[in-house]
N, C-alpha and C positions, 0 to 999 in steps of 0.2 A: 717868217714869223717876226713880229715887229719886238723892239726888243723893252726891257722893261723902261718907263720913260717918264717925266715929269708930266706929260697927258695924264696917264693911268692914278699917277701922285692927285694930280689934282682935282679929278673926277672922285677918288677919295675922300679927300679933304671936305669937296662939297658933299656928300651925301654924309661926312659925318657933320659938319657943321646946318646943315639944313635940313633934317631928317625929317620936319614937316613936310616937307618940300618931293619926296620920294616915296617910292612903295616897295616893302619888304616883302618880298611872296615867300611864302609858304614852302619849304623843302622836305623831301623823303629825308634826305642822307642828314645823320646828325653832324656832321666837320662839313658841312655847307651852309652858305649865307645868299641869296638872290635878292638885287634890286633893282627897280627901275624909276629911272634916274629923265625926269623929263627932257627930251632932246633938244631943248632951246638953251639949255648948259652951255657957256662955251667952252671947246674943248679943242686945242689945236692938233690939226689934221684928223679929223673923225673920220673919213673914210677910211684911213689906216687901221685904227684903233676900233672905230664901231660899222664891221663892215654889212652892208645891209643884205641880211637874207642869208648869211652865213655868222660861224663863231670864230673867233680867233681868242686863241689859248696861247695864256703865256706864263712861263713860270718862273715867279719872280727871283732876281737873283741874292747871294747871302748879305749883298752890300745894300739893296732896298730893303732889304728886310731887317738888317741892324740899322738904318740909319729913320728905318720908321717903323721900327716896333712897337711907342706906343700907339700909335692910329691902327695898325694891326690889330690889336693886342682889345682894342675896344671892340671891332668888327669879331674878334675871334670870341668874345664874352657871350652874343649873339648867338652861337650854335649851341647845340643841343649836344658836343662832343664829352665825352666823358673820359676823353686826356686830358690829362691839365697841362699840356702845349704842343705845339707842333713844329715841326723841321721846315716845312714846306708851303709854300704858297704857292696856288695857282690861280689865275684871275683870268676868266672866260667870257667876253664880251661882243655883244652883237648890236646893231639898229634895228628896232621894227619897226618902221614910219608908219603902219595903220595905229599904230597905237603911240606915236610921238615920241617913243618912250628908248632909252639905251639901257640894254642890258648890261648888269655888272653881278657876274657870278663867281662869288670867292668860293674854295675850297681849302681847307687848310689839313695838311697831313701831316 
């Protein structure tokens, strides 16, 4: 499992600062968020982080998560959850090159 890392930060950072730029899909679960995130991004070591044809699931730990709470906390506004906060983040990430596109699927519990 790759561990949490300044990649994951900054594939973040671009889908909240470029939101034009991505596509929000549509989730069952309400404490889910799904985007995809054009794969011409740069993103260091993508095959790690966005591996293609499979998910890699990672659950971020309490020191990314305090030390980026609010960009969290904006992506957590997003969901349809009807806690008003959560313990846990999980961020599940794949490549689909038919569709150009990198998956980034928050889940917050």
């Amino acid at each position: 499992m790759a561990s949490n890392s300044d990649s994951i930060y900054n594939v973040l950072t671009f889908i909240h600062r470029h939101q034009d730029r991505v596509r929000f899909i549509q989730q069952r679960n309400s404490n889910v968020i799904a985007i995809g995130v054009p794969d011409t991004v740069s993103v260091a070591n993508p095959e790690l982080y966005f591996p293609v044809g499979h998910l890699l699931v990672n659950r971020m730990d309490d020191d990314f998560l305090a030390m980026n709470g609010d960009l969290l906390n904006d992506f957590f506004e997003r969901t349809r959850s009807s806690k008003l906060d959560y313990r846990e983040v999980w961020i599940t990430t794949s490549h689909i090159p038919a569709e150009q596109t990198y998956l980034v699927e928050m889940s917050f519990e």
